[in-house]
N, C-alpha and C positions, 0 to 999 in steps of 0.2 A: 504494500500500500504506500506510493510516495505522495510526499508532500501535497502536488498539486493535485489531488485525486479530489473526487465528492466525498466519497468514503471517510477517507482522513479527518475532514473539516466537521464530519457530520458529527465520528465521534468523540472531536474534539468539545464538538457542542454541547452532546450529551451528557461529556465525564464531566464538567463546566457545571452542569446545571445541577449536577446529583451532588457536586461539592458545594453548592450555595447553599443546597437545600440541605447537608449534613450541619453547613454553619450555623444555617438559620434554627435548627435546632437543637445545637448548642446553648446559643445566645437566648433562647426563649428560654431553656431553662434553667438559667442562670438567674434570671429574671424575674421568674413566676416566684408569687408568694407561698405557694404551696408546693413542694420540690416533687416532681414524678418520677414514679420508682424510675429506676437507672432500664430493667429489662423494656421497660414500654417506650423508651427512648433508642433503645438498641433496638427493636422493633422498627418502630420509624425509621430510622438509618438502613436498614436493611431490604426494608420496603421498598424506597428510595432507590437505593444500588442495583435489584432484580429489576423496578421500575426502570430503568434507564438501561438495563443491559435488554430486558424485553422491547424496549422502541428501539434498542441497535438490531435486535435479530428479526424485528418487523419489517426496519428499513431496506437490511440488505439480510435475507431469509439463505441459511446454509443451502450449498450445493445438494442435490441427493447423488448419488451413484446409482448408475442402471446399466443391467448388462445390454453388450450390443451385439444384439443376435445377426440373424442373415435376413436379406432382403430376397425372399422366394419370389420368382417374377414367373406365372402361366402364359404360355404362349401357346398358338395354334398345336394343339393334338396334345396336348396337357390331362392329366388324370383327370377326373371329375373329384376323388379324391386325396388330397396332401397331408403327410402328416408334417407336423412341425413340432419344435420344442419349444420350451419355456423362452420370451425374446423374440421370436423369430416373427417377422411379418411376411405373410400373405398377400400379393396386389396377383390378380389379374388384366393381364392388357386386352385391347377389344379386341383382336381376333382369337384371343382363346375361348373357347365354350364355356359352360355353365362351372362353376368350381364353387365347392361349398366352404364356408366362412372368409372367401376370398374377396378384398376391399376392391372394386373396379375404378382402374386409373385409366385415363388416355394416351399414358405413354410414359416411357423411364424416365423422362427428365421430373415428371410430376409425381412420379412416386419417389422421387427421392429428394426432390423438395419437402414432403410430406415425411420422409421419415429420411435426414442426412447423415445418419451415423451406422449403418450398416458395419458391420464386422468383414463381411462378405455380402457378390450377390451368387444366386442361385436360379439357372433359368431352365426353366423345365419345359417339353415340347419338342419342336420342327426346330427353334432359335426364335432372334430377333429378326425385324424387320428393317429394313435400309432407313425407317422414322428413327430407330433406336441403336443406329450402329456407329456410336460415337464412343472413343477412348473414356473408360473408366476408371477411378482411384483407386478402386478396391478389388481384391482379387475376385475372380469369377468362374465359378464352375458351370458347368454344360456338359452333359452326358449323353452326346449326339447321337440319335436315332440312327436308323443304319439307312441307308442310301436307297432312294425311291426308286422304282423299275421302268418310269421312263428316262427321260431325255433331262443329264446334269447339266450337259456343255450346248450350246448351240452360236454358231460363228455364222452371221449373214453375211449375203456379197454387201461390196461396194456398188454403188452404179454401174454398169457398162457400157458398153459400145455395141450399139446393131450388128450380131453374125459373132462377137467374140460370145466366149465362153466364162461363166461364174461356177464357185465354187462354195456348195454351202458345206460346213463340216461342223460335228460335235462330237458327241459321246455320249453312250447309253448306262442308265443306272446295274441296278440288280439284273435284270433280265438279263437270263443267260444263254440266249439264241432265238434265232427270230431273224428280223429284216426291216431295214430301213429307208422309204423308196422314196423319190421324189416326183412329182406330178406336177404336170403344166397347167393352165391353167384351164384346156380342154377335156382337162382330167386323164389324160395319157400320161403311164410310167413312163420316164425321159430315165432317170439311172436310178440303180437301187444296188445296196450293199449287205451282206450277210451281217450279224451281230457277233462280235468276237470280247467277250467281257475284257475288260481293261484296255481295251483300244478303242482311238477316235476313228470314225469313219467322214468320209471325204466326197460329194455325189457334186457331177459333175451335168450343167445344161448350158442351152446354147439362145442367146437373147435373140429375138427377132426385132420386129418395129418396134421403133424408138416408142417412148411412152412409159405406164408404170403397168405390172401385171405383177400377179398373186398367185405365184406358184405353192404346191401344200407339202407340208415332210409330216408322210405318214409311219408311227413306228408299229411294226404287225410282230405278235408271239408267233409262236411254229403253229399254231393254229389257224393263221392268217387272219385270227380277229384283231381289229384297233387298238391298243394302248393306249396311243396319244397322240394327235396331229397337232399344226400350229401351223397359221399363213408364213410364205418366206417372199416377202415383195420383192419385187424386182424392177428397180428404174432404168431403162433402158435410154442415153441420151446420143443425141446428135453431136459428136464430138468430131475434134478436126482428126482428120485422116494422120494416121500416122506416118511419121519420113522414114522410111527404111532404106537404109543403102548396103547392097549385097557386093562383098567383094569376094572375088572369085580366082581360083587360079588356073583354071582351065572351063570350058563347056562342056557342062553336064546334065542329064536327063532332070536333076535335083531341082535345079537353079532355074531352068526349063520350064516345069509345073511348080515351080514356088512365085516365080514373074506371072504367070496366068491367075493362079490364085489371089496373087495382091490386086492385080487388074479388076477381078471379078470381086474380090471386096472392097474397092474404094480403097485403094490404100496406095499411100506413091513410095511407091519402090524404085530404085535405079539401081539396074544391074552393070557392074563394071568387072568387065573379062580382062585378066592381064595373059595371053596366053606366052609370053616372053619374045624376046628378038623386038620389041618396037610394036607391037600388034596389038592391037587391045579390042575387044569386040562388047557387043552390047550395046548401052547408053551411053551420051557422052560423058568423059572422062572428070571426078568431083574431086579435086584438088585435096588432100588431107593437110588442111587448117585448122587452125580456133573458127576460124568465120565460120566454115563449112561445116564443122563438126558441130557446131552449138547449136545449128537448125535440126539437127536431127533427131530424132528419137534412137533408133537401134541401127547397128552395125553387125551386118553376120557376113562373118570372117571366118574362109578357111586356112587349113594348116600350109599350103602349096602358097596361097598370096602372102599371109604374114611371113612366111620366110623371103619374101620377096620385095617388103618392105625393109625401109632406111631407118636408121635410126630417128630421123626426127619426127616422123611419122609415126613411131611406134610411139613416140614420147607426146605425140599431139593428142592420140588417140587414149593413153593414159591418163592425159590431164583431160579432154571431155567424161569421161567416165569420172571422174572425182567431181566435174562440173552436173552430173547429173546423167549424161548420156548409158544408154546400155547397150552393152559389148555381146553377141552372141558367138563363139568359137565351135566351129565346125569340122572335127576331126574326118576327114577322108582316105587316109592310109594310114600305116607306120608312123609315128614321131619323132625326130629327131631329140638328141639331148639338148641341143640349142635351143629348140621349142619349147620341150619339156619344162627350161629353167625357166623361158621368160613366159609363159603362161604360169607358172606356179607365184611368178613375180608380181604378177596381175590378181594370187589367190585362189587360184586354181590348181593344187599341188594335184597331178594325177597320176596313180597305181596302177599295174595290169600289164597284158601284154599286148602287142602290135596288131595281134588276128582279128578278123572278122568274125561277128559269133553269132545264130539266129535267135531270132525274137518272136514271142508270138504273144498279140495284145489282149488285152480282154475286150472281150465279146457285147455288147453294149445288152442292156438291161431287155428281159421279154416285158413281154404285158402280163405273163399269167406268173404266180408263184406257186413252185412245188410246193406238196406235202412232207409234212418234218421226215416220215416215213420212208420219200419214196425219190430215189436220185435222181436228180433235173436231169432231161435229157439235152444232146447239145444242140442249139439253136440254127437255123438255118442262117443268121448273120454271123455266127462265129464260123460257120463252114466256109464263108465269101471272102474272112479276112486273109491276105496273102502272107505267108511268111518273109518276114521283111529279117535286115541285117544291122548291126549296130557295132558300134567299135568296141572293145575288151577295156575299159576302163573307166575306173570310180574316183571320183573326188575323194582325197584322204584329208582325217581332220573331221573336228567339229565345227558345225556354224552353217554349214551349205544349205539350203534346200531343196529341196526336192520337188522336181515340177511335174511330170510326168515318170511314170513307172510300166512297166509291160506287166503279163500275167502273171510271172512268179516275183514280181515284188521289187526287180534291178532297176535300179535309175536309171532315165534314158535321158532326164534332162534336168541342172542341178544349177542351182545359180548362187553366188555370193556376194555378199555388201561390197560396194570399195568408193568410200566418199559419197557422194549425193549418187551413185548408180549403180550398175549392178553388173556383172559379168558371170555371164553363164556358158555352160558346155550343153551341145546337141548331138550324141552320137548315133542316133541313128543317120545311116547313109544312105537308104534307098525308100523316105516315106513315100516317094513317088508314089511307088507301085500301089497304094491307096488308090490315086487316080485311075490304071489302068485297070484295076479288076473291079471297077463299080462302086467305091467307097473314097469318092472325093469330101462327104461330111466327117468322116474320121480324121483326113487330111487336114480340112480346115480349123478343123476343132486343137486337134495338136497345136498348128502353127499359130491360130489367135492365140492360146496359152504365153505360146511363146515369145509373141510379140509384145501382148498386154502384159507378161507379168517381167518380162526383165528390160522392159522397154523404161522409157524416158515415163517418170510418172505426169499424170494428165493436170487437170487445174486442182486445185485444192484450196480457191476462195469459197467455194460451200461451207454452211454451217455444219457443224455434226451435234449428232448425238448420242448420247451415251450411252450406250446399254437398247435394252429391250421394250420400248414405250410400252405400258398396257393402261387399262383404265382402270383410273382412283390410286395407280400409284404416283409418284414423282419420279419425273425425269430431266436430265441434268440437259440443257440445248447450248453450246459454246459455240465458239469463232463469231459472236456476234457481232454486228453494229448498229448504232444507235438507231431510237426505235423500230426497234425491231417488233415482232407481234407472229400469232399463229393466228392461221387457217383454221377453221376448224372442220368437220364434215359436215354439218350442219349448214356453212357460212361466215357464221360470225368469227369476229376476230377478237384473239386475246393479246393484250398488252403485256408484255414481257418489261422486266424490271432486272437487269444484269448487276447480278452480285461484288459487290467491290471486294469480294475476298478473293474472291478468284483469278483476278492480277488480269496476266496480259491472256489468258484462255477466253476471259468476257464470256460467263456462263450463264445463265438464268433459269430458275426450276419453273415447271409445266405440271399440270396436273390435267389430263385428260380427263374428259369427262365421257367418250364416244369412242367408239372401236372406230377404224377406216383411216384412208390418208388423210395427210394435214401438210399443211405447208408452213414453211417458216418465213418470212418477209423480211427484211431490212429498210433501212433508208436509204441504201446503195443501188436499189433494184434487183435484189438477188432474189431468189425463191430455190428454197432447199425442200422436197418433198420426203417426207416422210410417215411410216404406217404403227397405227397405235392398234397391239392385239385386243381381244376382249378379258377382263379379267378372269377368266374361267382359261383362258389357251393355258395348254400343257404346264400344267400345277407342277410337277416335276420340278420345274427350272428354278422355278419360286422356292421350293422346298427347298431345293439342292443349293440354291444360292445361300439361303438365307440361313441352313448348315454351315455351310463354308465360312460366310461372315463372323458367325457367332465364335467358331472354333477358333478364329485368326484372335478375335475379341480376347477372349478368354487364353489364349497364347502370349498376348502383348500387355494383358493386366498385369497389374506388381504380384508379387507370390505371396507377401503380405501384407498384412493391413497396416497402413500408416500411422491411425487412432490405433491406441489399446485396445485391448479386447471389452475391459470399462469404459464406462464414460461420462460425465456429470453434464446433470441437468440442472438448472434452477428451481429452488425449492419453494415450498407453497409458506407465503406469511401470514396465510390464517392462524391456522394456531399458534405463534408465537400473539399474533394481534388478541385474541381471547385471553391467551395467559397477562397479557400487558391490561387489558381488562380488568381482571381479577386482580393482580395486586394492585391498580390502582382504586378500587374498590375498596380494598381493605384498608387504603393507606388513608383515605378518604374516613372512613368509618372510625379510625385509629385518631384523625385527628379530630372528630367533632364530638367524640365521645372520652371525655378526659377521665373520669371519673372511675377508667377501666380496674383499677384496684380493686375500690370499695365492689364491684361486683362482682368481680373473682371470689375477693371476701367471704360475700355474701354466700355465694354457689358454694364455695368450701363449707360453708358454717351449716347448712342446707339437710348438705352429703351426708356432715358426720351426724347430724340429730338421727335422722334415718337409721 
């Protein structure tokens, strides 16, 4: 208690007053003609002192001590009934069911306003919800349910381009076989994947006219009944053709139907033939510059021209690829060690030997699915694919990706970061033959991959969003500019209010209120389209998320409590104010009735006749 406290002064005031009033009756009895006994004055005094120590513990009432049990928090799929111990509170949040003696909060921040000294918390259910998944002081248990049997992971495309190809991929819970298909939106299987527990699966379709379409991922048991479907939108845009420039070191059937193919999809390719001695055949001849190289999107390059490039050339085309550009390398025979080093310089360490090896792709998706029972028989479009050829070699090392694969699983196309772009390997050598045996959409399918994904990336002034829009949750909408506002399906527009926490992201939360697309607007003229599921799509994700979250929650809490496992509350000053009461009462009684002797007296003299 220092000096300048309230406390201090208060009981300076008090000890003050009970020593005037000790004086003052002194001096009265020194005074009085009739002397009172010495105990009735010690009475008084003592009065007096309990008097004034009863208004100090009125004013400022002792601490009590309470224990601080666990804060029990019910969340969706929560028992109906919780035991608890002595201490321990009970809240239910609103998506948890009926729960008996459980007090109903609207959310963690308000039951812990409501009760801030927890020991611990304790969340029982599916977890929290992305309302309640904020860093907590106190340690937290969660005894995670075990993992729902549909759909944990799901990954949507980005936008595309008319004629390339998207890729949706995720991961399935518990279900341990089954099939995972994906459907256009005329309702035709386009690709489908077996279920393999602890692996993602990867389903592959091909955009037609620009616009936005709602393709569905349906996930089927070995009974081929539904588990769980969920819309997978697809915005299909009018983007600028991409520059491809093919450099070549001889004419071949390759480079032949990969020029027809680019023709036939809009896409400006120039092919340039160095066949040696002065001769160059093809397009006319593009100077390798910064100028020239920074209009480009992708470069595919084989093993016969790069060794036939200069040094300053090989050094132009390393510094576009840092500036963004993407590099495809096109092995066609044997490789030198000279090659070997300077591809590997580029990121591309490669293993294996010089051979030619055959390939045989997988067979694109039927419409019908077997029975768990009974062996798929083989498809009349896997009888049409031709056996093609590919070079004997694997990117070595972690980091690469992996673009395309044949049927037993070998990379055929792998690409890696370097600077703002990408450089990837393509070893098959004769996808031609796609074209000549009736499967030029296999052809094109392959090469948009390969264009679209190691290529020069497209514009990225769109706004994004985060995650999985559904209705009545929140969702995070960034890259904003000022007023910005949603579409909604309805019409109407919602005012967006961009978060200053969020820095240079410029995010603002949305709360749908409608399933279907919506669009985002700026001040800039921009419009970003985007699809809100209904809140009932595939429960799964929701579960599996909101598992995940809680587990991480409960990972990154302290291991102990910061407060003691005690903790003092403020004490009640009623009863000291009743006791302050009563001796002031008696002391009061004590003083207007002086004569208190003679009636002790009295009552003695009483007793003994008796």
């Amino acid at each position: 208690m220092s000096l300048s406290s309230p406390a201090f002064w208060t009981a300076m005031v008090i000890i003050a007053a009970v020593l005037l009033g000790v004086v003052r009756l002194v001096l009265w009895r020194r005074k009085a003609e009739t002397q009172s006994p010495r105990w009735r004055v010690a009475t008084l005094m003592g009065l007096q002192v309990v008097a004034g120590l009863f208004l100090w513990l009125t004013l400022n009432p002792p601490s009590s001590v309470i224990r601080a049990g666990t804060l029990i928090v019910a969340t969706a799929g929560s028992p109906a009934t919780v035991p608890t111990a002595p201490g321990d509170t009970l809240v239910a949040l609103p998506e948890a069911g009926p729960i008996t003696d459980a007090t109903r909060v609207p959310d963690l921040a308000t039951a812990l306003r409501r009760y801030p000294t927890p020991s611990r918390i304790r969340v029982l259910g599916q977890g929290l919800t992305p309302r309640d998944q904020s860093p907590l002081p106190v340690p937290v248990e969660f005894s995670a349910p075990p993992l729902p049997r549909g759909l944990i992971d799901l990954a949507l495309p980005e936008p595309t381009a008319p004629g390339a190809t998207f890729v949706v991929g995720g991961q399935v819970g518990t279900l341990a076989a089954g099939t995972v298909e994906l459907v256009d939106p005329a309702d035709v299987v386009v690709d489908r994947a077996r279920i393999v527990p602890g692996e993602r699966f990867a389903l592959m379709a091909s955009a037609r006219a620009p616009g936005l379409a709602l393709f569905n991922l349906r996930l089927r048991d070995p009974a081929g009944a539904v588990v769980e479907q969920i819309a997978v939108p697809v915005e299909t845009l009018v983007q600028t053709p991409p520059r491809v420039l093919v450099l070549a070191g001889a004419p071949t059937a390759e480079t032949k139907y990969l020029k027809r193919w680019a023709e036939d999809s809009g896409i400006e390719l120039t092919l340039d033939i160095d066949v040696g001695g002065g001769i160059r055949l093809g397009d006319a001849p593009v100077p390798l510059n910064a100028a020239t190289l920074g209009e480009l999107d992708l470069v595919v390059l084989d093993d016969r021209r790069w060794d036939s490039l200069g040094g300053g050339q090989r050094a132009a085309l390393t510094a576009a690829v840092n500036g963004g550009m993407g590099l495809l390398l096109r092995p066609t025979g044997p490789l030198s060690a000279s090659t070997r080093r300077d591809w590997a310089g580029l990121g591309l360490s490669l293993s294996g030997g010089d051979d030619a090896v055959p390939l045989r792709l997988d067979p694109p998706a039927a419409d019908a699915v077997p029975e768990a029972d009974t062996a798929p028989e083989p498809a009349a479009d896997a009888e049409a694919l031709p056996e093609l050829a590919r070079r004997d070699l694997t990117v070595e090392g972690s980091g690469a990706v992996t673009l395309l694969r044949d049927a037993d699983g070998v990379a055929l196309a792998s690409w890696r970061g370097r600077g703002r772009g990408r450089v990837g390997i393509w070893t098959v050598t004769d996808s031609y033959a796609l074209v000549l045996t009736g499967r030029p959409d296999r052809y094109g399918e392959m090469w948009s991959a390969l264009v679209s994904e190691i290529g020069r990336p497209g514009d990225d002034s769109r706004a994004e969003v985060d995650g999985i829009a559904r209705v009545g949750a929140r969702v995070a909408l960034c890259r904003l500019m000022d007023q910005a506002n949603v579409l909604g399906q309805d019409g109407r527009a919602h005012g967006l209010r961009i978060d200053p926490v969020a820095g240079d992201r410029t995010c603002a939360a949305f709360w749908p209120e409608q399933p279907g697309w919506h669009v985002i607007r700026d001040g800039e003229n921009r419009q970003t389209a985007f699809y809100v599921q209904p809140a009932d799509a595939a429960p799964s994700l929701v579960m599996a998320a909101n598992r995940s979250a809680t587990l991480a929650m409960a990972g990154t809490a302290p291991a102990r409590a910061t407060p003691p496992s005690t903790s003092h509350a403020p004490g009640s000053p009623w009863p000291w104010f009743v006791g302050l009461l009563v001796v002031l009462s008696g002391l009061w009684w004590f003083e207007r009735n002086r004569d208190v002797g003679g009636l002790v007296a009295s009552l003695r003299a009483r007793t003994g006749r008796r």
